[in-house]
C-alpha positions as CSV (number, residue, x, y, z in Angstrom):
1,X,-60.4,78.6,-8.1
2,X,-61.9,79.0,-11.7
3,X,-62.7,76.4,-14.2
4,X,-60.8,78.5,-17.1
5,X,-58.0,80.7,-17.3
6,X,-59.9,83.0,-19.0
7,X,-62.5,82.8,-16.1
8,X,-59.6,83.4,-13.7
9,X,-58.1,86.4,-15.2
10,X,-61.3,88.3,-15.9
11,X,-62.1,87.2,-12.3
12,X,-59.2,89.2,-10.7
13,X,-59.3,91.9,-13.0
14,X,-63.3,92.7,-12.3
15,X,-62.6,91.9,-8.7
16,X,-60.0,94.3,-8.7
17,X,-57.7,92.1,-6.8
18,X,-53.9,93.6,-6.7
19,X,-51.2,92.0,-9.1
20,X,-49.2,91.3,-5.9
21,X,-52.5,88.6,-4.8
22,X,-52.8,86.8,-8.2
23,X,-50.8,84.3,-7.0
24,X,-53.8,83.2,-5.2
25,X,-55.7,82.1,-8.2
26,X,-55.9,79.2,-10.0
27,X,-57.9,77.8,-13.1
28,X,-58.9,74.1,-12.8
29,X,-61.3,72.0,-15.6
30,X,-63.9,70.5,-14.8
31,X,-63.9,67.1,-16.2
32,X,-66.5,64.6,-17.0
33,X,-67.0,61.0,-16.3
34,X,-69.2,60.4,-19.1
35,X,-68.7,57.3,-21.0
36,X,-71.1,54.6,-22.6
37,X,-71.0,51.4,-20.3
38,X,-71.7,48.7,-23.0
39,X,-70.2,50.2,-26.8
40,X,-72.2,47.3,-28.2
41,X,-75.5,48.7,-27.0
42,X,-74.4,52.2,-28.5
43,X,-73.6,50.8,-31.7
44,X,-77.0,48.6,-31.8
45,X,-79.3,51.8,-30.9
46,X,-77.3,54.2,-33.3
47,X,-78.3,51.5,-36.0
48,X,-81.6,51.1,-35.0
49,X,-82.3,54.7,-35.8
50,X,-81.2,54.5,-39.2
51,X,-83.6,51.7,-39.6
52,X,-87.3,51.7,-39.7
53,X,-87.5,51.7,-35.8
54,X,-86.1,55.4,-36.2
55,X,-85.4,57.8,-33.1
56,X,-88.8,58.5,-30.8
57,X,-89.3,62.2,-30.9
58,X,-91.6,64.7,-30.2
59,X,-92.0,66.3,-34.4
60,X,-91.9,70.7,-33.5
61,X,-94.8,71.0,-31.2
62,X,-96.9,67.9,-31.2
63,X,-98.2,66.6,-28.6
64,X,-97.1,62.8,-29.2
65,X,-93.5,61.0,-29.9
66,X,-93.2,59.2,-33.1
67,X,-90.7,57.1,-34.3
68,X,-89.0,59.5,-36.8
69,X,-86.9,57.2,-39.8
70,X,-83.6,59.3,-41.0
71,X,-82.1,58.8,-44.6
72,X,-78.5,58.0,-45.1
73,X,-77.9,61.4,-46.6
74,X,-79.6,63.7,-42.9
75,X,-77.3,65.9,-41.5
76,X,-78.4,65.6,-37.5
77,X,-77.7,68.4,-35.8
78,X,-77.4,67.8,-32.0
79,X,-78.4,70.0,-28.9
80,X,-78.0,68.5,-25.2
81,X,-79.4,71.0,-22.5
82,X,-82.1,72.7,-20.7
83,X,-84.8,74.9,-22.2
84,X,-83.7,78.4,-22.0
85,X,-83.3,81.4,-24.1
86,X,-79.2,81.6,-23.1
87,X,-78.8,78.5,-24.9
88,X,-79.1,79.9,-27.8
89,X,-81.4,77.8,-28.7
90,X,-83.9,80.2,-30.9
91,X,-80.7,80.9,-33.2
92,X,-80.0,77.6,-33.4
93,X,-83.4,77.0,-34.8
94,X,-82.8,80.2,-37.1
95,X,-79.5,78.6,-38.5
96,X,-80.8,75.3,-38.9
97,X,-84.0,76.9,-41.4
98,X,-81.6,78.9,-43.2
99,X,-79.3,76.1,-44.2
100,X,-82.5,73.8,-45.1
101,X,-83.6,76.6,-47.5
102,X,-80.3,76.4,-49.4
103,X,-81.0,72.8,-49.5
104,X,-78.7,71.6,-47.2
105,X,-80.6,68.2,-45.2
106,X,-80.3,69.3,-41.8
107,X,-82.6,68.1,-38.8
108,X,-82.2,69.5,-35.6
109,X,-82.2,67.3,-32.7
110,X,-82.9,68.7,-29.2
111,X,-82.0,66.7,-26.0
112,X,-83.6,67.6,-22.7
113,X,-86.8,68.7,-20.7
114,X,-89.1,70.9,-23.1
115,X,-92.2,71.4,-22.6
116,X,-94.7,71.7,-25.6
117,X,-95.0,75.1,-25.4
118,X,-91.4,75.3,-25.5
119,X,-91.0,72.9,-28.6
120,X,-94.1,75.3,-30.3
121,X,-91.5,78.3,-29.5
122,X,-88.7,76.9,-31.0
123,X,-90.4,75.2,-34.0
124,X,-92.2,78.4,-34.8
125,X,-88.9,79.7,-36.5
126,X,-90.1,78.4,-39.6
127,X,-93.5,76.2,-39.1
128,X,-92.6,74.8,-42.4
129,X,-89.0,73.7,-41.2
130,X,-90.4,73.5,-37.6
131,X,-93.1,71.1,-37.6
132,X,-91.0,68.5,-39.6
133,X,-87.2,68.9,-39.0
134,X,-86.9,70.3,-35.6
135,X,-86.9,67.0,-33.0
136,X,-87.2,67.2,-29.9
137,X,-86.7,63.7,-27.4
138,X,-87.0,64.6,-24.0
139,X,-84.9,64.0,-21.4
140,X,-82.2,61.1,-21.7
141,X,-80.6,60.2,-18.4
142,X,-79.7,56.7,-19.2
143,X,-76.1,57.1,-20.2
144,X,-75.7,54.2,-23.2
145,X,-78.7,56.0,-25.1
146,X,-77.5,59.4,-24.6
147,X,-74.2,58.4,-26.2
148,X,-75.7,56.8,-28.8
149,X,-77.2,60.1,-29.2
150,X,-74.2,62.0,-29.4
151,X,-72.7,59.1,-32.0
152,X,-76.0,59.4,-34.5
153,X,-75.5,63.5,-34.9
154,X,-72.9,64.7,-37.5
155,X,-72.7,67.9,-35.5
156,X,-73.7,68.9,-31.4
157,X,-74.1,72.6,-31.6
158,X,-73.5,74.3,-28.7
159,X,-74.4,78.5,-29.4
160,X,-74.7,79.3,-25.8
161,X,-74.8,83.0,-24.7
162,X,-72.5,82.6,-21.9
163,X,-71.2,79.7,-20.0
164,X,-68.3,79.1,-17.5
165,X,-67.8,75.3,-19.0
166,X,-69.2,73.0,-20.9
167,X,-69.2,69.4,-20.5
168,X,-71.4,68.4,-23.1
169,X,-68.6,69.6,-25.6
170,X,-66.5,66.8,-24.1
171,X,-69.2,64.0,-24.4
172,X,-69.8,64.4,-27.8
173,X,-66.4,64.2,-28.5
174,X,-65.9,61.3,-26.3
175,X,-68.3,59.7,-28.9
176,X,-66.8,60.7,-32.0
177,X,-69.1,64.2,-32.7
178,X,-67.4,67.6,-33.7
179,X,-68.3,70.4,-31.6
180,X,-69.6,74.2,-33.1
181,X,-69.3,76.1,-29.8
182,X,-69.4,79.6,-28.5
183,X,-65.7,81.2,-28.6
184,X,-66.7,82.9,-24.9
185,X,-64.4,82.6,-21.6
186,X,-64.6,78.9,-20.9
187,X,-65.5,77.5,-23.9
188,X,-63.2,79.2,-25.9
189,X,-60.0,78.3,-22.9
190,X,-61.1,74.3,-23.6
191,X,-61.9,73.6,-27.1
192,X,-60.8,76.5,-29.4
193,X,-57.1,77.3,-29.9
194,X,-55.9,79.8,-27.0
195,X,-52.9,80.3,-24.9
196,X,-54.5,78.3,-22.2
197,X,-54.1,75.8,-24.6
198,X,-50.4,76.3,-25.1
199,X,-51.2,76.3,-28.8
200,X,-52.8,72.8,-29.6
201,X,-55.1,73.6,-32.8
202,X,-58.6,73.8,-31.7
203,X,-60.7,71.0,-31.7
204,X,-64.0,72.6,-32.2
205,X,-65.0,75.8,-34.7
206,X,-65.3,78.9,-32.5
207,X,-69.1,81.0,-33.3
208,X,-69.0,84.8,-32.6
209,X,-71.1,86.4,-30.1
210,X,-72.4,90.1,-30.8
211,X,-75.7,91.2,-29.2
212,X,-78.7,88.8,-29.1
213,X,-81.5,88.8,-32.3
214,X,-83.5,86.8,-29.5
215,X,-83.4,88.9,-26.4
216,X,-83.2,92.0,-24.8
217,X,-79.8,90.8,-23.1
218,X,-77.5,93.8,-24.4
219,X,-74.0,92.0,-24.5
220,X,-74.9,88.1,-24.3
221,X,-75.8,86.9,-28.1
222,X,-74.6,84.5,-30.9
223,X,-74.2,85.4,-34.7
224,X,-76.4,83.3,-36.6
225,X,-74.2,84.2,-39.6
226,X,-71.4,82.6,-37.9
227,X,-73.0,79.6,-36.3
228,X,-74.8,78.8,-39.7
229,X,-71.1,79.1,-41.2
230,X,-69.9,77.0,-38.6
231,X,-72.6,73.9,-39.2
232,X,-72.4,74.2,-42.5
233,X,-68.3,73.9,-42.9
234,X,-68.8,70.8,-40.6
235,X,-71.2,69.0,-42.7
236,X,-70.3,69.7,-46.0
237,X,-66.3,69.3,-44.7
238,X,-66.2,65.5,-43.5
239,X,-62.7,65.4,-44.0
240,X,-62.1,68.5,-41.6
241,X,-65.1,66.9,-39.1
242,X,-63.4,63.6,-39.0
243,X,-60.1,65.2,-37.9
244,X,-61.6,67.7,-35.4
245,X,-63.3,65.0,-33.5
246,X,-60.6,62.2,-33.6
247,X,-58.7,65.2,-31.9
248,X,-60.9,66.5,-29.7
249,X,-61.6,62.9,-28.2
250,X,-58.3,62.4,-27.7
251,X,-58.0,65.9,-25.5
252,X,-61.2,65.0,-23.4
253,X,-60.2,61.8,-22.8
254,X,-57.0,62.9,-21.4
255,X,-57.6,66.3,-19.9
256,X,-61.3,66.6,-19.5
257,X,-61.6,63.8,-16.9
258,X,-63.4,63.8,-14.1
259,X,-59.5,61.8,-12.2
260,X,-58.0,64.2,-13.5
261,X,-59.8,67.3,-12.0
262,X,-60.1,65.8,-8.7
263,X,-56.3,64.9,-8.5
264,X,-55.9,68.3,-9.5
265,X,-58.1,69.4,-6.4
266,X,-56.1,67.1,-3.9
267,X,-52.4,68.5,-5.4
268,X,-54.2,72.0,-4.6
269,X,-55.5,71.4,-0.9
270,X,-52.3,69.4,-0.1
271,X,-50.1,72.6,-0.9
272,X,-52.9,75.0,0.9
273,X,-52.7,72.6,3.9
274,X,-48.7,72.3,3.9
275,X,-48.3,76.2,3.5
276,X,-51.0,77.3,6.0
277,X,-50.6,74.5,8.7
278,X,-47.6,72.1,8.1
279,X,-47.8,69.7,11.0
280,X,-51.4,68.9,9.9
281,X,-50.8,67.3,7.0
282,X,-48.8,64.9,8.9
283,X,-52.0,63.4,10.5
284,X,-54.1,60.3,9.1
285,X,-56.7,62.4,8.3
286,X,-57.2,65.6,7.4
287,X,-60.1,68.6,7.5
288,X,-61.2,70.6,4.7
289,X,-64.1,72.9,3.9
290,X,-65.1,74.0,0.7
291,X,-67.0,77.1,-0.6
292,X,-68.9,76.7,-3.9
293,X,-70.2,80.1,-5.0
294,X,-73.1,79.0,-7.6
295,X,-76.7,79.4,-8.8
296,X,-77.9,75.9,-9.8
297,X,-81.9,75.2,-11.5
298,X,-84.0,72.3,-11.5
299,X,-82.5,71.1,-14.4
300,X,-78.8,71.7,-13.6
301,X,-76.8,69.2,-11.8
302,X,-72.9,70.3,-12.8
303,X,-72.1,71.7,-9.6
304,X,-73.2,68.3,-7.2
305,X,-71.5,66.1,-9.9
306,X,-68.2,68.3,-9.5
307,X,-68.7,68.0,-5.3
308,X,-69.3,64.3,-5.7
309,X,-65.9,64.2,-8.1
310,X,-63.4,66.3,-5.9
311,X,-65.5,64.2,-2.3
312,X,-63.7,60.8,-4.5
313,X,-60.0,61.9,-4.6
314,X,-60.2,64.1,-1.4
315,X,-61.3,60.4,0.6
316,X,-59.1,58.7,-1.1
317,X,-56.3,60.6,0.6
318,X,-57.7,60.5,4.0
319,X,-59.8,64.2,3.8
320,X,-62.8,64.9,5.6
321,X,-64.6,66.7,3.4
322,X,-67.2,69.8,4.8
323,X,-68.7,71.8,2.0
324,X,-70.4,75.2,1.9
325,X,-72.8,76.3,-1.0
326,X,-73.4,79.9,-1.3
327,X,-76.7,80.7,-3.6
328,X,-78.1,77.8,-3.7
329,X,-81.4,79.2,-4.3
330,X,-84.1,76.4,-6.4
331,X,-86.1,74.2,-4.0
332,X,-85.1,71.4,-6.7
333,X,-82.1,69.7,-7.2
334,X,-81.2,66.3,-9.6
335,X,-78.1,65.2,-8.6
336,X,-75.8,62.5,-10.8
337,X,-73.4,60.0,-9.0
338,X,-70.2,59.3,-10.0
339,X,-71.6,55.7,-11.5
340,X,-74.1,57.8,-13.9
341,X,-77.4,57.4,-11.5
342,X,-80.1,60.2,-11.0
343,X,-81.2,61.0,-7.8
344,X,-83.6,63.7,-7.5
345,X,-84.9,66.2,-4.4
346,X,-88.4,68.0,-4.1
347,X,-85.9,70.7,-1.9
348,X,-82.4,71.5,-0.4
349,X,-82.5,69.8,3.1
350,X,-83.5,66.2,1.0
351,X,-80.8,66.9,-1.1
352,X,-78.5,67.8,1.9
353,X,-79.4,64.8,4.2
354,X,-78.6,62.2,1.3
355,X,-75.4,63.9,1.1
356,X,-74.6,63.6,4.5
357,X,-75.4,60.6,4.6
358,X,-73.2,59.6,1.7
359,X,-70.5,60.9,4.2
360,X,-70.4,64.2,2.8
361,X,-71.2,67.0,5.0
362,X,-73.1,70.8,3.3
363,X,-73.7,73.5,5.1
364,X,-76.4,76.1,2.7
365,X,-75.8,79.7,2.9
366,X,-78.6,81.5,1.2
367,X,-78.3,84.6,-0.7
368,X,-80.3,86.3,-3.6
369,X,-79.8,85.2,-7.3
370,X,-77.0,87.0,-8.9
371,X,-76.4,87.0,-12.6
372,X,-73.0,86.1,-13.1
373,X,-72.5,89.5,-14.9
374,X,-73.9,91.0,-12.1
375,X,-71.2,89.4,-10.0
376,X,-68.7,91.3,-11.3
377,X,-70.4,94.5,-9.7
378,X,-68.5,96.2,-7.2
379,X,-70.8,96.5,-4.8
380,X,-71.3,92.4,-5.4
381,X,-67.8,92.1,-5.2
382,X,-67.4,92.4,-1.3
């Protein structure tokens, strides 16, 4: 099981499976259960920042948050994610100075856990454009502010060097935000026009990838040519920004959803079960263990949010759900429930034993850290 078509079919053909066993393969979204609880509160914090209260950031590197006041005429520019090179955040800083030196009003708004060495690297771009336009808020886990967020940007900007799936693509356009997004595997399969898409326009402008200006990463990169292009069409375009979003929230809501994906799941296992073992599925309840194969980072919670998703639809048709985790290799782990609250483990067996007790049994099967390019190896392939 893949999360893309595009992740399925480069899958088989690096893993050299035989045409004859493709049948074997599926591609499944993920899908997210992100929405604001209380639209009133979203609308009352999105007006608050345009008012003297303003949004509490960290300005570039400094040390202290300020409430930073926003003119009608600022083009925020929104990033949601960890702090990490492959994020493409250090282009995203490069595009951002380049379209404030042709005088476009752009402020870059950065979501997540960055330290203030991190916001010096970042802002140190362009000190000039840095220390006054690049914003950085910390971590938002309460879900109303996040999405109020998401609603106060004109653009999220997501340049990432490689990803299997994106969920923050869908949020923001859950709240009404068009999406610049790396055209690569996943991301390119769910937002931008492809077969997997059986031709729906793409809600969300594709950026080309040639080899990193940032790193020493020889085929993972983002243009900055084409990711300034892409901000720049969107905010200078509202027409065209309107219309991409109205669309692309109407294709999350429907297709990215976290029901969806786990009713997907269940129609899988059931056919699995009926084809392998026919008289079991005939029982009031029924056994099912699950491999995940995934590296996950203290900062990184998609692959317990997608366990907890599936663990709903698989109870709710009478599964007993076992689940293996193959490189599972951070002592940390910040799990999300399905009703949008944090819990967080100092290490693996914490994280384990609240599981199990949530009725959800893990076994852990440790292995060294692959790079998912690395993966594709053959002698990773066995």
């Amino acid at each position: 099981v893949t999360l893309t078509d595009n992740a399925r079919i480069e899958s088989l053909k690096h893993l050299l499976i035989p045409p004859e066993q493709h049948y074997k393969s599926v591609a499944i979204n993920n899908g997210t259960s992100f929405r604001p609880e209380n639209q009133n509160e979203v609308d009352r914090l999105v007006y608050s920042y345009h008012q003297d209260q303003g949004l509490q950031c960290y300005r570039g590197g400094n040390s202290e948050k300020e409430a930073v006041p926003f003119e009608p005429e600022d083009k925020k520019i929104i990033f949601v994610g960890r702090y990490s090179p492959d994020k493409g955040l250090f282009e995203l800083a490069e595009s951002l100075k380049r379209l404030y030196h042709e005088g476009q009003p752009v402020k870059g708004i950065f979501v997540g856990n960055f330290s203030e060495e991190a916001r010096k690297k970042i802002a140190a771009i362009d000190p000039e454009y840095g220390k006054e336009y690049l914003l950085f808020t910390g971590r938002i886990d309460d879900v109303d502010k996040l999405a109020s967020v998401y609603a106060f940007g004109n653009v999220t900007a997501i340049p990432s060097h490689h990803e299997s799936f994106n969920l923050v693509a869908a949020e923001s356009l859950i709240m009404g935000t068009p999406v610049a997004i790396t055209n690569f595997s996943g991301m390119g399969d769910a937002y931008i026009e492809t077969p997997a898409r059986k031709g729906l326009k793409p809600i969300a402008l594709p950026v080309d990838k040639p080899r990193s200006e940032f790193t020493d990463q020889k085929y993972f990169g983002v243009s900055i040519d084409s990711l300034t292009d892409q901000i720049r069409t969107l905010i200078t375009q509202p027409e065209l920004a309107v219309e991409l979003a109205e669309r692309g929230r109407e294709y999350a809501l429907s297709h990215l959803n976290s029901t969806r994906m786990g009713l997907e799941y269940v129609s899988l296992f059931e056919k699995l079960l009926d084809d392998k073992e026919p008289t079991t599925t005939s029982s009031s309840s029924k056994k099912i263990r699950l491999a995940f194969f995934c590296t996950t980072t203290e900062n990184t919670h998609g692959v317990p949010v997608v366990m907890n998703n599936i663990a709903q639809q698989l109870d709710c048709n009478n599964y007993e759900v076992s689940y293996i985790i193959t490189d599972f290799d951070t002592p940390k782990v910040t799990f999300t429930d399905s009703h949008g609250k944090e819990h967080q483990f100092e290490d693996r067996k914490s994280f384990v034993n609240f599981m199990k007790m949530e009725g959800i049994e893990i076994d852990v099967l440790h292995s060294h850290s692959w790079h998912c390019s690395d993966f594709y190896k053959p002698e990773c392939a066995e």
